[in-house]
DRENVO-730529 format. One record per atom (N, C-alpha, C, O, CB): residue in one letter; x, y, z. Coordinates in pm, whole numbers, padded with zeros to 5 digits, always signed. Atoms other than C-alpha are relative to their C-alpha. Glycine has a CB too. Example, Ala and Ser with C-alpha at 12.3 -4.5 7.8 and 13.67 -1.06 7.14 Angstrom:
BEGIN
A+00089-00119+00000A+01230-00450+00780A+00090+00120+00000A+00194+00118+00066A-00099+00003+00125S-00082-00119-00006S+01367-00106+00714S-00077+00109+00073S-00026+00220+00090S+00041+00046-00142
//
This chain:
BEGIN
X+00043+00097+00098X+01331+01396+00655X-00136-00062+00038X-00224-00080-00045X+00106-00109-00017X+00161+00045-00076X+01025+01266+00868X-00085+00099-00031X-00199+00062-00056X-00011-00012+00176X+00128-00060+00025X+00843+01583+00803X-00051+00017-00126X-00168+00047-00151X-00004+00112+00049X+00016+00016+00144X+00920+01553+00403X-00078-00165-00018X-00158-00190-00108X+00169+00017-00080X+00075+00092+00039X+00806+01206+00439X-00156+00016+00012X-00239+00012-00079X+00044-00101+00062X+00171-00017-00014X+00456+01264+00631X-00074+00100-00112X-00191+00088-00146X-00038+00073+00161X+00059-00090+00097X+00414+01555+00374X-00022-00086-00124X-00137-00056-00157X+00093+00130-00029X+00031+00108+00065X+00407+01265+00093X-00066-00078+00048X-00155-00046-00030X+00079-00053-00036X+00058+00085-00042X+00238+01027+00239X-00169+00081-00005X-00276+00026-00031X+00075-00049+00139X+00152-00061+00044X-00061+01298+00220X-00066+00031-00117X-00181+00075-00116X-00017+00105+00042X+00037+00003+00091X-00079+01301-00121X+00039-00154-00092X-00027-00195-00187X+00038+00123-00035X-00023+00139+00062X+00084+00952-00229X+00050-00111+00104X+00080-00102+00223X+00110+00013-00116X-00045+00099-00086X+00178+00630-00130X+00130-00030-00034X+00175-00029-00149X-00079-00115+00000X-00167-00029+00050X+00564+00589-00061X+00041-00123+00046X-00004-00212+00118X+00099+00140+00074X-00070+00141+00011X+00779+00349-00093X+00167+00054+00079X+00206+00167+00049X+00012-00065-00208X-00100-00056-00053X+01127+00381+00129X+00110-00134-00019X+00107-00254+00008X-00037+00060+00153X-00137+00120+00048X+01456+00208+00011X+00143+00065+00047X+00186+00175+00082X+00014-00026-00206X-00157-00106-00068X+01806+00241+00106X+00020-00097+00142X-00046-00189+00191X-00049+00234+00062X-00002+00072-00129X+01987+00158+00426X+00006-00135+00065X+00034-00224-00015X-00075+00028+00037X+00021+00117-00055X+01960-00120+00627X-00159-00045+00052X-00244+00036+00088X+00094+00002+00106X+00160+00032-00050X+01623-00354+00722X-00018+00068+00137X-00124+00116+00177X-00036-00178+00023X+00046-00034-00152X+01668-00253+01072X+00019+00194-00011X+00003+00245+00100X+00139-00100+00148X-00073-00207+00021X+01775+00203+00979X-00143-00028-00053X-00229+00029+00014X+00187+00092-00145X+00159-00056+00045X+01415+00141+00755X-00139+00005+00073X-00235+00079+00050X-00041-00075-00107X+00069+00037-00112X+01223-00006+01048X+00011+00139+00124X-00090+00201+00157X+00074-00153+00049X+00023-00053-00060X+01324+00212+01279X-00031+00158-00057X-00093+00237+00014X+00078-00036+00076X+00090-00154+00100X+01244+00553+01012X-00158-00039+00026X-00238+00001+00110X+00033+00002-00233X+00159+00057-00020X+00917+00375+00962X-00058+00051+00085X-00149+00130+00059X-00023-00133+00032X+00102-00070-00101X+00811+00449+01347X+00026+00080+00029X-00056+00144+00095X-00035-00035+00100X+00007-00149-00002X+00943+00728+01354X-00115+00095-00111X-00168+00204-00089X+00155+00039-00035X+00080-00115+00066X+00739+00863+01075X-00188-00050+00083X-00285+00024+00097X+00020-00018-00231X+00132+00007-00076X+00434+00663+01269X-00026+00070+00117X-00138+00116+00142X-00026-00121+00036X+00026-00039-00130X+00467+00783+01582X-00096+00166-00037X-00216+00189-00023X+00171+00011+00097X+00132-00149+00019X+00342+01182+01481X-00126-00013-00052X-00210+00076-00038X+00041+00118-00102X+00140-00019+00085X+00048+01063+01271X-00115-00001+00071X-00129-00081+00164X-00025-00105-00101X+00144+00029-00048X-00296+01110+01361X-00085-00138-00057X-00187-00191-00014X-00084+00130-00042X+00086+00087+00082X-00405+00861+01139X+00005-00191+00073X+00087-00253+00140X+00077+00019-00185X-00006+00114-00104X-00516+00525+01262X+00092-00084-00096X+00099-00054-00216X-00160-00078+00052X-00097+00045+00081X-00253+00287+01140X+00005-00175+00032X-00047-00243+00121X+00143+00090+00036X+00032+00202-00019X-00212-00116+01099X+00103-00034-00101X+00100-00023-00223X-00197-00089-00064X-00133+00033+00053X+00149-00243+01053X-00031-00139-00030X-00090-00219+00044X+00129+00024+00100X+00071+00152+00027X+00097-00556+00870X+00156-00108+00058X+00223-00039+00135X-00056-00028-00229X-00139+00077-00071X+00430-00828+00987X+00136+00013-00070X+00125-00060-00169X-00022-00164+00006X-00117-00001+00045X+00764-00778+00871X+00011-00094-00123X-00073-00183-00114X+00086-00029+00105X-00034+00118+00104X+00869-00997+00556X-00089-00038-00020X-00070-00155+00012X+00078-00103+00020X+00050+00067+00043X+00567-01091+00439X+00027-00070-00115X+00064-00013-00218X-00070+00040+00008X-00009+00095+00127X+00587-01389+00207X-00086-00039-00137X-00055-00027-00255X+00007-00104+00050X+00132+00019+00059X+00268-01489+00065X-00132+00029+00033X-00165+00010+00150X-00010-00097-00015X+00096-00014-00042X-00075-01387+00031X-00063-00053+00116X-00141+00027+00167X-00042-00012-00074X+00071+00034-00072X-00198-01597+00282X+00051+00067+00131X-00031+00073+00223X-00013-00130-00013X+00008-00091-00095X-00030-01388+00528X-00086+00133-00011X-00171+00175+00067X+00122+00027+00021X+00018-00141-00002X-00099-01076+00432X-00192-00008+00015X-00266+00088+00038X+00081+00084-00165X+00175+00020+00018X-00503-01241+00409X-00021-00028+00167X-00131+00007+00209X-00065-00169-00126X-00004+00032-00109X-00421-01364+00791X+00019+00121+00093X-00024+00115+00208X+00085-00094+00006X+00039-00128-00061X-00372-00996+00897X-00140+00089-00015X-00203+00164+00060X+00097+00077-00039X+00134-00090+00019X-00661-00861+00733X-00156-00074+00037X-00267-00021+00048X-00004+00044-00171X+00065+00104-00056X-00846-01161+00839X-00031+00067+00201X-00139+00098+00250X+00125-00161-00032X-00021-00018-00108X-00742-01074+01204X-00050+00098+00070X-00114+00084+00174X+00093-00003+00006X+00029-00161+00001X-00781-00662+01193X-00126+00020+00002X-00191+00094+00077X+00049+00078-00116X+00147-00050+00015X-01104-00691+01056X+00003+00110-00147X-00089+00182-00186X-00051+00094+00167X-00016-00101+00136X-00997-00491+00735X-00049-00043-00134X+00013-00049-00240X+00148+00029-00029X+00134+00017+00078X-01291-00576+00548X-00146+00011+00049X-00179+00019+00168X+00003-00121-00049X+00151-00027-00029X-01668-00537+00525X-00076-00034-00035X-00147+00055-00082X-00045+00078-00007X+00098+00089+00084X-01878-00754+00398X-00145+00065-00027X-00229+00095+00058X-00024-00141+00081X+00147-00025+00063X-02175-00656+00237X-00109-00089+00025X-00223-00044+00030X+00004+00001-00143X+00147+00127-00046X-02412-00972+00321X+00083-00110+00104X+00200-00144+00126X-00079-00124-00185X-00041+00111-00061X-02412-01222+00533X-00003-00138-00020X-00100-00151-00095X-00037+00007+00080X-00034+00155-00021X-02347-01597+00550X+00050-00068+00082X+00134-00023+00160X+00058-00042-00064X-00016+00089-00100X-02334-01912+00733X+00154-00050-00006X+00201-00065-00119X-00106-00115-00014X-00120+00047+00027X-01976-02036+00812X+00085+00151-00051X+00029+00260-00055X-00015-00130-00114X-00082-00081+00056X-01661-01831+00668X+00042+00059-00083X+00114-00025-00138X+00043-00012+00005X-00012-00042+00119X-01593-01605+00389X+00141-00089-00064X+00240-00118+00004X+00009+00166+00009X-00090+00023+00002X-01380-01752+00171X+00115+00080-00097X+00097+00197-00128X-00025-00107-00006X-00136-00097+00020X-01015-01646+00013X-00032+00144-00051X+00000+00253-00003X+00107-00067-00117X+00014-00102+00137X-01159-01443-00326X-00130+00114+00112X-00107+00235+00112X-00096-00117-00207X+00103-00020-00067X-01471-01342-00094X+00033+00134+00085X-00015+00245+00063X-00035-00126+00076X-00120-00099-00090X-01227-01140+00181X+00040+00056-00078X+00000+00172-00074X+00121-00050+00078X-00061-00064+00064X-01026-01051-00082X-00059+00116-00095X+00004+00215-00130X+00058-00083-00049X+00104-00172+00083X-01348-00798-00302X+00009+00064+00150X+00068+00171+00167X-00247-00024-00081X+00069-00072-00092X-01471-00735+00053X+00155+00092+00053X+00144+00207+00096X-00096-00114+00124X-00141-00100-00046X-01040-00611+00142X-00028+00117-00090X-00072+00213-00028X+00180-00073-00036X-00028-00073+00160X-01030-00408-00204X-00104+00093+00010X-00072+00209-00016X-00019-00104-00155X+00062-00127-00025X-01337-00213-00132X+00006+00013+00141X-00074+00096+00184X-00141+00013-00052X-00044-00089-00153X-01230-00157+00231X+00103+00126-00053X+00102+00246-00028X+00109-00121+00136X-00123-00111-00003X-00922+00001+00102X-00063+00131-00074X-00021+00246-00061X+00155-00061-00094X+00059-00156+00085X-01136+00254-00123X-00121+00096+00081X-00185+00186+00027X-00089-00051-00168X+00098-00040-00084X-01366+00353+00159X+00110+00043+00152X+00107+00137+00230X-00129-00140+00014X-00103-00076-00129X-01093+00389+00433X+00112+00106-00003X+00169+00135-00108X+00078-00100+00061X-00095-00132-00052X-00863+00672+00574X+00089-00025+00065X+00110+00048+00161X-00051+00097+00077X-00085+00055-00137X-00610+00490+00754X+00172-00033-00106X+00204-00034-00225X-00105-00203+00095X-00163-00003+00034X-00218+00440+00727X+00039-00170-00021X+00035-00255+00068X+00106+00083+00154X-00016+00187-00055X-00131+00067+00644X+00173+00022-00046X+00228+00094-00130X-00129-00178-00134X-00151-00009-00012X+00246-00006+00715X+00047-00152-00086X-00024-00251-00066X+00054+00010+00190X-00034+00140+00086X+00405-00307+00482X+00189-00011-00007X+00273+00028-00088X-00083+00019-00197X-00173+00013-00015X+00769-00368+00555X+00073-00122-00062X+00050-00243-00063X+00044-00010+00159X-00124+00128+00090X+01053-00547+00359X-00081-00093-00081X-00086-00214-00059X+00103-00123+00121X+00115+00107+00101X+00789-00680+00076X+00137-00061-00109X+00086-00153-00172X-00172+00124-00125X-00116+00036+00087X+01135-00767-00147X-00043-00185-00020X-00029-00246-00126X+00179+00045+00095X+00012+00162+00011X+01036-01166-00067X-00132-00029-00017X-00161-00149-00011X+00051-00084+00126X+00154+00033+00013X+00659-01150-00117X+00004-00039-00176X+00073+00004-00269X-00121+00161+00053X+00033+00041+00124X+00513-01337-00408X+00003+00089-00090X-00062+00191-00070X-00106-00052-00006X+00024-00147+00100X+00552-01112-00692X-00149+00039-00086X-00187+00149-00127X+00118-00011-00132X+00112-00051+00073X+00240-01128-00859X-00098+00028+00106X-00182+00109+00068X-00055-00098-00110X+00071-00046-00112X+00056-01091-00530X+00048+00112+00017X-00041+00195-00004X+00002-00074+00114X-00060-00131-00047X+00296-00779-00426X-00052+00073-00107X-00124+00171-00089X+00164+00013+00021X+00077-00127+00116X+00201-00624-00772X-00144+00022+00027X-00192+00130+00059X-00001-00049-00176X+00154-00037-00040X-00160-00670-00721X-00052+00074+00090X-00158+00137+00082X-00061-00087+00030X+00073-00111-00106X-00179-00493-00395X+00067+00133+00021X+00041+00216+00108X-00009-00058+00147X-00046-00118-00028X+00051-00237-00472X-00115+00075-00089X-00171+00181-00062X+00161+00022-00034X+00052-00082+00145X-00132-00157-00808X-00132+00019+00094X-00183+00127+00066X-00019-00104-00191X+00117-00025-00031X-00442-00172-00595X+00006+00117+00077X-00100+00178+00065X-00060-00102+00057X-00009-00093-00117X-00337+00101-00320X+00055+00107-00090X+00044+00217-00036X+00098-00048+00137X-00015-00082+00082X-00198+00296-00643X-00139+00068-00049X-00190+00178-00024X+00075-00061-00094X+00123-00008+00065X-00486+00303-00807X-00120+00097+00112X-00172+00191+00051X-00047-00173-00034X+00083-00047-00074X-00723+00437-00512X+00065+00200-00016X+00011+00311-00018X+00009-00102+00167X-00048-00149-00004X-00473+00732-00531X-00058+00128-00137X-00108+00241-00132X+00180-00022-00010X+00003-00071+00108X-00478+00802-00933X-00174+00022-00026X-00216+00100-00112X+00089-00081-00119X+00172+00003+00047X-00898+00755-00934X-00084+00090+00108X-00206+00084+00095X-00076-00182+00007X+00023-00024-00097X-00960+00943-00637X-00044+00131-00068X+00003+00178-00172X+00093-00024+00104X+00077-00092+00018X-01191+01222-00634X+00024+00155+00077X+00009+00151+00199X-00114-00064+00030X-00119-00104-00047X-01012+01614-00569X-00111+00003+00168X-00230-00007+00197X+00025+00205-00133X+00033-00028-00161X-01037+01664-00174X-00053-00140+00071X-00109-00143+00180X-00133+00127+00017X+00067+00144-00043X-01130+01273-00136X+00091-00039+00112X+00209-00025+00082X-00004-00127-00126X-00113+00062-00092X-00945+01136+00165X+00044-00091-00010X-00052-00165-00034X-00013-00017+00101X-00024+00176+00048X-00769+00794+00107X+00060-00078+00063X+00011-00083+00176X+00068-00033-00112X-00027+00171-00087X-00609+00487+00246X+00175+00091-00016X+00209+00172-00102X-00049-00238-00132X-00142-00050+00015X-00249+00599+00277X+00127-00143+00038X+00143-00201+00145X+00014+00148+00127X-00118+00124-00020X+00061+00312+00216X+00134+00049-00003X+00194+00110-00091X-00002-00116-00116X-00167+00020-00067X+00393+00304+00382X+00064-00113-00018X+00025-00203+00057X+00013+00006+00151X-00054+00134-00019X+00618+00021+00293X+00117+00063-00062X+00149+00173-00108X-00074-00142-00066X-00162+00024+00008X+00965-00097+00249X+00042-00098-00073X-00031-00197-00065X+00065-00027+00121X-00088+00057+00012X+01236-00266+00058X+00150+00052-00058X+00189+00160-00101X-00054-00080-00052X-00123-00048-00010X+01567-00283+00028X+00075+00084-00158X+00187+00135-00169X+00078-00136+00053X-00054-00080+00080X+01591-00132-00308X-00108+00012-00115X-00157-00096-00147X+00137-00046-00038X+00089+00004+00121X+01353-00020-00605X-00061-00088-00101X-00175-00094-00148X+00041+00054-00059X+00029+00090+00083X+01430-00301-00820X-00069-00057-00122X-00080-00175-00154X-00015-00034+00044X+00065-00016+00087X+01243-00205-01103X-00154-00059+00019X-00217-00141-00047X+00075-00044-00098X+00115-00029-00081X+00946-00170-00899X-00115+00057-00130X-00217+00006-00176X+00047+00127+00136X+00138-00092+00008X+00768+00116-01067X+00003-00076-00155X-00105-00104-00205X+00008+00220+00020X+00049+00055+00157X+00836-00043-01445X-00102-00129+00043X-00204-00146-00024X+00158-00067-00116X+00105+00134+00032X+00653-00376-01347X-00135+00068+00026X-00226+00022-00043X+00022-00155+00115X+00111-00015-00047X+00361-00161-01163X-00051+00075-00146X-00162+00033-00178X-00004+00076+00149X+00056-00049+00104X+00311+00065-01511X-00022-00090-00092X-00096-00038-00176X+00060+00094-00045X+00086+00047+00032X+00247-00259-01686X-00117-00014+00036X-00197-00014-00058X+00027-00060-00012X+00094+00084-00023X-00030-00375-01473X-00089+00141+00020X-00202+00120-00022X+00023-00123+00122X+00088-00124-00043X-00196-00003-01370X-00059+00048-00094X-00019+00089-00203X+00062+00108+00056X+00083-00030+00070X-00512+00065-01457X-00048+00163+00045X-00009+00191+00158X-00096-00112+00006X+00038-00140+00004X-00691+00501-01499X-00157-00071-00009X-00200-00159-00085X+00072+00117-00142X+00116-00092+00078X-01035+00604-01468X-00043+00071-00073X-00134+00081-00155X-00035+00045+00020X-00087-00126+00093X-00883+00868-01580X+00023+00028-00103X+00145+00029-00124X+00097+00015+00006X-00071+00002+00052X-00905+00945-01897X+00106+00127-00084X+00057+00220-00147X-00056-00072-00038X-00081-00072+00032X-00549+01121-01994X+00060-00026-00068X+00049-00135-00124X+00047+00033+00055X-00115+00097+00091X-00232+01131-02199X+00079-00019+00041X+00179+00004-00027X+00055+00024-00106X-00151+00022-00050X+00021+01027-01949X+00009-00117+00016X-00078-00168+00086X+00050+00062+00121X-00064+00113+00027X+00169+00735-02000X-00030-00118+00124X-00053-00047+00222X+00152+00041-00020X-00014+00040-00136X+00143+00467-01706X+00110-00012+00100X+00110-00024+00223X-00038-00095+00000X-00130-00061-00117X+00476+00523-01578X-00018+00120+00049X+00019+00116+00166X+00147+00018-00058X+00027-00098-00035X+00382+00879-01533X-00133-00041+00097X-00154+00015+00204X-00006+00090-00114X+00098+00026-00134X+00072+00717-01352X+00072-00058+00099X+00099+00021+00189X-00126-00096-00022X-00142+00030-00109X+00327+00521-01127X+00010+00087+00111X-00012+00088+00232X+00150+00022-00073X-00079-00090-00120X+00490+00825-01056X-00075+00099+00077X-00052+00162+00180X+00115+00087-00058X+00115-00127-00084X+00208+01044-00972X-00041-00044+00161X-00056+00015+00268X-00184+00007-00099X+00072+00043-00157X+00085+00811-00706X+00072-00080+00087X+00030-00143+00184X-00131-00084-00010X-00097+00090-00083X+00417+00654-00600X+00128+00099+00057X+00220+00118-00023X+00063-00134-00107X-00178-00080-00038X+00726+00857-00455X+00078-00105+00099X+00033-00172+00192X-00011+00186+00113X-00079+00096-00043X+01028+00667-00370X+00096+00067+00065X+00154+00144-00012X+00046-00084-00097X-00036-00085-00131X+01207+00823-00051X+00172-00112+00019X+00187-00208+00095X-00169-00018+00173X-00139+00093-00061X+01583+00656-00033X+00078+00078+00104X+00097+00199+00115X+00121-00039-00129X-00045-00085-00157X+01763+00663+00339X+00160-00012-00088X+00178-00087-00184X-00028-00115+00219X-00159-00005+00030X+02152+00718+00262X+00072+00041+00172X+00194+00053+00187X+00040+00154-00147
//
């Protein structure tokens, strides 16, 4: 199952449900441990943006384009995160998001979706690993908010599914 996961994870970003918090945690490093790819597990349970801004704060998983005196602030980090993620090649790990703000969790899923469905053939991309404990009508809230470059006739649930696969442990 680890080598069906890493084989997804090279073309989409997956989502893993099922099991117990601690059976998904320990899959998780198991599927990290073989990767080549550089990787940045963000903290267990994140709650609210301001964590998830306090890791990327920390990492360095942004790039600012100009400089200034004093500190970037929230919205500031937050363009300069958003085009990190469309310029990087790296594995980001997001575990047990089930308690994160919901309109924040949509925003950064739809954002790490999105890099997938706009992505250019043979482009390399940001690759996302995360967890919760069950689907929860996950992919319907993300096909409201998901936006195409793209333009096609598949529906946005069919965009969803193109750039989401959902991996349950039993």
């Amino acid at each position: 199952m680890i080598a069906k996961a890493l084989k997804i994870l090279d073309k989409k970003q997956l989502l893993i449900i099922g099991k117990t918090k601690n059976e998904r945690a320990r899959f998780v490093t198991k599927i990290i441990e073989p990767t080549f790819y550089e990787t940045y597990r963000f903290p267990t349970g994140m709650n609210t943006i301001d964590e998830y801004l306090t890791f990327v704060r920390k990492h360095n998983l942004y790039d600012p384009w100009y400089t200034k005196k004093g500190n970037f602030s929230f919205a500031q980090i937050m363009d300069f995160h958003w085009d990190w993620i469309q310029e990087n090649h790296v594995l980001i790990v997001m575990e047990e998001l089930d308690e994160m703000e919901e309109r924040w969790k949509l925003d950064l899923l739809r954002t790490y979706l999105e890099v997938v469905e706009n992505r250019q053939k043979n482009q390399k991309l940001i690759h996302l690993l995360f967890t919760q404990e069950s689907e929860n009508g996950l992919v319907n809230k993300l096909a409201e908010i998901i936006r195409s470059d793209n333009p096609s006739n598949r529906t946005n649930r069919q965009i969803v599914e193109g750039s989401l696969k959902i991996l349950e442990l039993f």
